[in-house]
N, C-alpha and C positions, 0 to 999 in steps of 0.2 A: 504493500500500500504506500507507505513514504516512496518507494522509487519510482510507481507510477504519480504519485505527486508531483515529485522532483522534475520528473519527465513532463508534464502537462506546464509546470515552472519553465523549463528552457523553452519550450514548445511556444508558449506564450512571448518570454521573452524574445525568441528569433520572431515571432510577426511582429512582434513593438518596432524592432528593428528594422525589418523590412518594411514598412509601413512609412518609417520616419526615413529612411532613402526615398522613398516615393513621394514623398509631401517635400523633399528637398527639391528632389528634381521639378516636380508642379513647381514650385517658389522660383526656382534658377529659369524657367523655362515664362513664368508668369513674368519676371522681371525683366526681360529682356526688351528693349527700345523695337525690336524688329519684329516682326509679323510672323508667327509661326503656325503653320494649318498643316495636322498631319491626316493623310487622306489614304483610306484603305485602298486595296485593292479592286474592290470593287465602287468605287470613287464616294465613299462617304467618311464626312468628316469626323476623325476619331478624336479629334484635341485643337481646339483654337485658344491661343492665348489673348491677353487684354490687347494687345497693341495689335492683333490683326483685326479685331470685334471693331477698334479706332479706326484703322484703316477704310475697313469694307461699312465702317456706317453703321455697321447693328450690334445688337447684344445675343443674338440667337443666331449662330451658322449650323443650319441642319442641310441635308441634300439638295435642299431644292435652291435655298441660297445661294449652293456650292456650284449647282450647276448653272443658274445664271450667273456667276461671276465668269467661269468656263464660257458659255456660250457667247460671255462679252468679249472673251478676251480667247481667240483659237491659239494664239503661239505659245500660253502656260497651257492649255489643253496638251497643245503637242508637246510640249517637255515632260507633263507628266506621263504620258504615254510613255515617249522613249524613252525614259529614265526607268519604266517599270519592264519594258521591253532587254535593255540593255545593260541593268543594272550600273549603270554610270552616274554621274554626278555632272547636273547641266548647269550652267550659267549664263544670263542675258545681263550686261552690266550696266544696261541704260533701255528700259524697255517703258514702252506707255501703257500703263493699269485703268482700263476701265473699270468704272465701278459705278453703274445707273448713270445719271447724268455728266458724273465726275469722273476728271482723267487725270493721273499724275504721273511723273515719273520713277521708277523703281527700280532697284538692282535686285534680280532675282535669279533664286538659286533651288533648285530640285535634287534631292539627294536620293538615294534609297534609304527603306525603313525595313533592318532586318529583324528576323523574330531570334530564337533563341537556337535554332537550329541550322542557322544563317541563310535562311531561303525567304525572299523578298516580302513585306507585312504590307507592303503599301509605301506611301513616300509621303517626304516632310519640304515643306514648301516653304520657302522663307525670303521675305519680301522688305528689302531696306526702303524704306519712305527718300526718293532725293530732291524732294521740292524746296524742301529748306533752302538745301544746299546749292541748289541749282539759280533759287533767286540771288541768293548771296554772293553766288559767282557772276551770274548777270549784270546783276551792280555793280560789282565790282571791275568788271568789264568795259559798260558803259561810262562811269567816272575813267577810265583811265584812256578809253580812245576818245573821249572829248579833249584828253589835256595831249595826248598825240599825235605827232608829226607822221603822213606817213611816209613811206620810204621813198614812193616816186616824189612826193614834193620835196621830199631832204635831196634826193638826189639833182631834185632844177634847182634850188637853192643853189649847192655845189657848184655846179657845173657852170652855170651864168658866169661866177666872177672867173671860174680855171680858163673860159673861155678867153676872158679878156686878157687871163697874167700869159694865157700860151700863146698867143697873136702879138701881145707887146714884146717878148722876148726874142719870137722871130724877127719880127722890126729891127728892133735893138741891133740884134746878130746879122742881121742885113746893112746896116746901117755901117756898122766894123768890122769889115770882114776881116783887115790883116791886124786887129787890133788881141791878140791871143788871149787878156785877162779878161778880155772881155766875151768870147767866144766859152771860154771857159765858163762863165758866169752864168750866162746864159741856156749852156747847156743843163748845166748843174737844176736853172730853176726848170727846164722843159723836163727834165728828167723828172723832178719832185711832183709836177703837173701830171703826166704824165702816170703817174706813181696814186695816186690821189685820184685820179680816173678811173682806171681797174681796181681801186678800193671799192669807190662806188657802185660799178657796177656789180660785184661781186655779192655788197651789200643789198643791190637790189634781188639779187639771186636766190640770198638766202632769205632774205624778207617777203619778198614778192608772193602771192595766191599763184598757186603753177596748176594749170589744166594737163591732166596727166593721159596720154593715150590708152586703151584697154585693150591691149589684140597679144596675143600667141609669141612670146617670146623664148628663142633658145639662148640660155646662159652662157653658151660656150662662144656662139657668135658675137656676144654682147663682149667676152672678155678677150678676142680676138682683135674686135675694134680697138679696144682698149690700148692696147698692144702699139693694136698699128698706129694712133694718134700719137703715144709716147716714142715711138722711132724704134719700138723693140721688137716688132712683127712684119712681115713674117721672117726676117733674119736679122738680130741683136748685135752691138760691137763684138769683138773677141774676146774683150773682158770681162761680158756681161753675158750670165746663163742662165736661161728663161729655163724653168723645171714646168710642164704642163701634166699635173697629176689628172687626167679627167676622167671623170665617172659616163660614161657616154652612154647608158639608160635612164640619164636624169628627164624629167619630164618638162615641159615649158614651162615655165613664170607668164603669168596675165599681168601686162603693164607697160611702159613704155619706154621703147630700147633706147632712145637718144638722150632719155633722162638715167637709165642707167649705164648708160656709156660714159655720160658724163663720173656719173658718181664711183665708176673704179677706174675710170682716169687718173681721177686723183688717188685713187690708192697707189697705183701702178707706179704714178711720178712722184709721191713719199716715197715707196721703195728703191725706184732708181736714184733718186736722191739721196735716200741713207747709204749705199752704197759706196756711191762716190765712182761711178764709173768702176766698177771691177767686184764682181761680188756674183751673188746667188739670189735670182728670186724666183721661189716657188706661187703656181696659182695651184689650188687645189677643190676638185667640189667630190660632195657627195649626198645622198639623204640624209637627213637628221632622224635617231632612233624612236625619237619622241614625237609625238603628235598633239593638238591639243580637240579637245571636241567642242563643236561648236555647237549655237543653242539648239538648233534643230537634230543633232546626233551622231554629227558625221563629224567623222576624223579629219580634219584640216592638218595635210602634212607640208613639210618644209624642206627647203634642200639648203645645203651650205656651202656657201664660198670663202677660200683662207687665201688669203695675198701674204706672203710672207719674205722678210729679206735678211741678209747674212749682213746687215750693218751692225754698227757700235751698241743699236740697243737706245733704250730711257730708263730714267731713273722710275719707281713708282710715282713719285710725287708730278713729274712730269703730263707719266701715263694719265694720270686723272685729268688732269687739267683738258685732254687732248681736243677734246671735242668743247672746251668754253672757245666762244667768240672771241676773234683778235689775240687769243692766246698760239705762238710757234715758238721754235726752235732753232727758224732759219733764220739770219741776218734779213733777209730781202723777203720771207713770208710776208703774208696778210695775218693769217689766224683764222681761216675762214673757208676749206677747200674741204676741210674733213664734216664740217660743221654743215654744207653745203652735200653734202654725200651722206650724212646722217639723215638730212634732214628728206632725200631724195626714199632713201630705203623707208624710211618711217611711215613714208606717202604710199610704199608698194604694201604694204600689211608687215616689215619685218624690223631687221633689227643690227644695228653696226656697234663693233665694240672693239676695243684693242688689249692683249696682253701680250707682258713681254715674254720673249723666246721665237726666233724664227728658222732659221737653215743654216746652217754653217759648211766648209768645207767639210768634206768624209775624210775620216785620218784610219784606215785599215777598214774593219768592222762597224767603229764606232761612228757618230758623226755629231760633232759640235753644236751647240745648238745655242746660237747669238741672235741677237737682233730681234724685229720685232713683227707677228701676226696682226691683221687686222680683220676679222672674223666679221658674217653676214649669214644672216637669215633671210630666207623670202617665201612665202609662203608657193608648193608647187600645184601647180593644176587649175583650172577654172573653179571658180568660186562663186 
């Protein structure tokens, strides 16, 4: 008798316990700022906490609520399907939430909801409110292009007086021709004019709204161009050794070639620059192992391109810097050609970044490894 006591005692005390993990998780899941609706498998709502009841307007989500919120809104319909279909985890990170009259914007996310046997329960739906946010960035937006110049008007600014300093200096320099300190002089300022014009227009480059073409791009053709603009293709000085690692099943990039010609041009001529006329530069592509899913459930894969050269290298401190504005290395840079190539892949859906380590000469076996990669993502295939 005491030990079936003692036993009806733990018995009790293990559901005290269990009980009070459960009213934790209720409390941690009621508390949360964000919108949480977990919805069975057979689409009825098994748990809505306060802040999606604020959200959707009511204090009662039973089925029929759930499914006009559904019927308002098809692309959460479709993510909860494919989520239960594919057991994956979706995300939409700017999507418009109907809700009856009301529309706002949201970052939503679909998870799966496993049971205890790890076979799918249904899925849990979570909905960040970003109207706040979104006005706040609004305004903050609107005050700051009121009080700014833009680039094409900075640019006629500019340009008006270089006109006048680059036309007086010719005069000048016509005016003295056997006069040497004066030739001198004047070259000096055409030069700085000169110098101050390809700033600008660089600046326009990278400031400017760029209209981006959409067609069928092959990477390898884009990095051949490349090539050939920098004087490396299709045959290189003596001193200088193009490595072409190519993956030649890689699939087309959707985007446009003269804007990415442009943007590993400049990788191409950092490389040959760090080199200094005599060195190693590898191009390298391949797929990327990872994919990311997008909202609707499909695998958005990537390929990758590595420019890589057998120069001296940067310090870390450097490396960071690479891609600030006006920030080089060279005497006679801008700070503006990586920044301009950053900003071109950004526009294609991918992604440029540099670490140091690149090719060095092979010594037997081994092979040194100096200087510095500049790595690219791009998303492959139609989208």
């Amino acid at each position: 008798m005491v030990f079936m006591i003692a036993s009806l005692g733990n018995q009790a005390a293990a559901a005290r316990s269990i009980w009070s993990i459960v009213n934790l998780w209720r409390d941690i899941i009621d508390s949360l700022p964000d919108a949480i609706v977990v919805v069975s498998n057979d689409g009825c709502p098994l748990r809505v906490n306060p802040a999606a009841e604020t959200i959707l307007g009511t204090s009662t989500i039973g089925s029929r609520e759930l499914g006009d919120l559904l019927g308002q809104n098809p692309w959460l319909q479709k993510m909860i399907q494919t989520c239960l279909e594919s057991g994956q985890t979706l995300g939409d990170p700017d999507a418009l939430l109907c809700v009856g009259p009301r529309s706002m914007t949201v970052r939503a996310e679909v998870s799966p909801l496993l049971a205890a046997d790890t076979r799918p329960a249904g899925t849990i739906v979570l909905l960040h409110d970003l109207s706040h946010e979104k006005t706040a960035a609004q305004t903050a937006e609107s005050v700051e292009s009121s009080l700014r110049l833009s680039p094409a008007g900075l640019a006629h600014e500019v340009k008006n007086p270089l006109t006048g300093i680059k036309g007086a200096a010719e005069l000048l320099a016509s005016m003295y021709p056997s006069d040497g300190r004066t030739q001198q002089y004047c070259g000096v300022i055409l030069d700085g004019v000169n110098r101050i014009a390809a700033l600008v227009e660089q600046v326009l480059a990278v400031s400017s709204p760029q209209r981006l073409a959409r067609e069928p791009v092959n990477i390898h053709q884009v990095l051949h161009q490349a090539l050939r603009m920098a004087g490396l293709y299709p045959s290189a000085p003596d001193t200088v050794r193009i490595v072409q690692d190519f993956d030649p099943s890689l699939p087309e990039v959707i985007g446009d070639a003269s804007a990415l010609e442009r943007a590993f041009l400049n990788l191409v001529k950092n490389a040959a620059e760090a080199i200094g006329g005599e060195g190693v530069i590898r191009l390298h592509t391949r797929m990327e192992s990872e994919f990311r899913m997008t909202a609707e459930g499909r695998r958005r894969q990537f390929l990758r391109v590595e420019v890589s050269d057998s120069g001296t290298g940067l310090a870390e401190e450097e490396i960071n810097q690479l891609f600030t504005p006006f920030f080089t290395t060279k005497p006679d840079g801008t700070g503006l050609g990586l920044v301009l190539s950053q900003r071109i892949v950004a526009l294609h859906g991918g992604r440029l970044w540099a670490s140091a380590g690149g090719v060095g000469p092979r010594t037997g076996r081994t092979e040194r490894r100096v200087g510095m990669t500049f790595k690219i993502t791009l998303p492959a295939g139609d989208r």
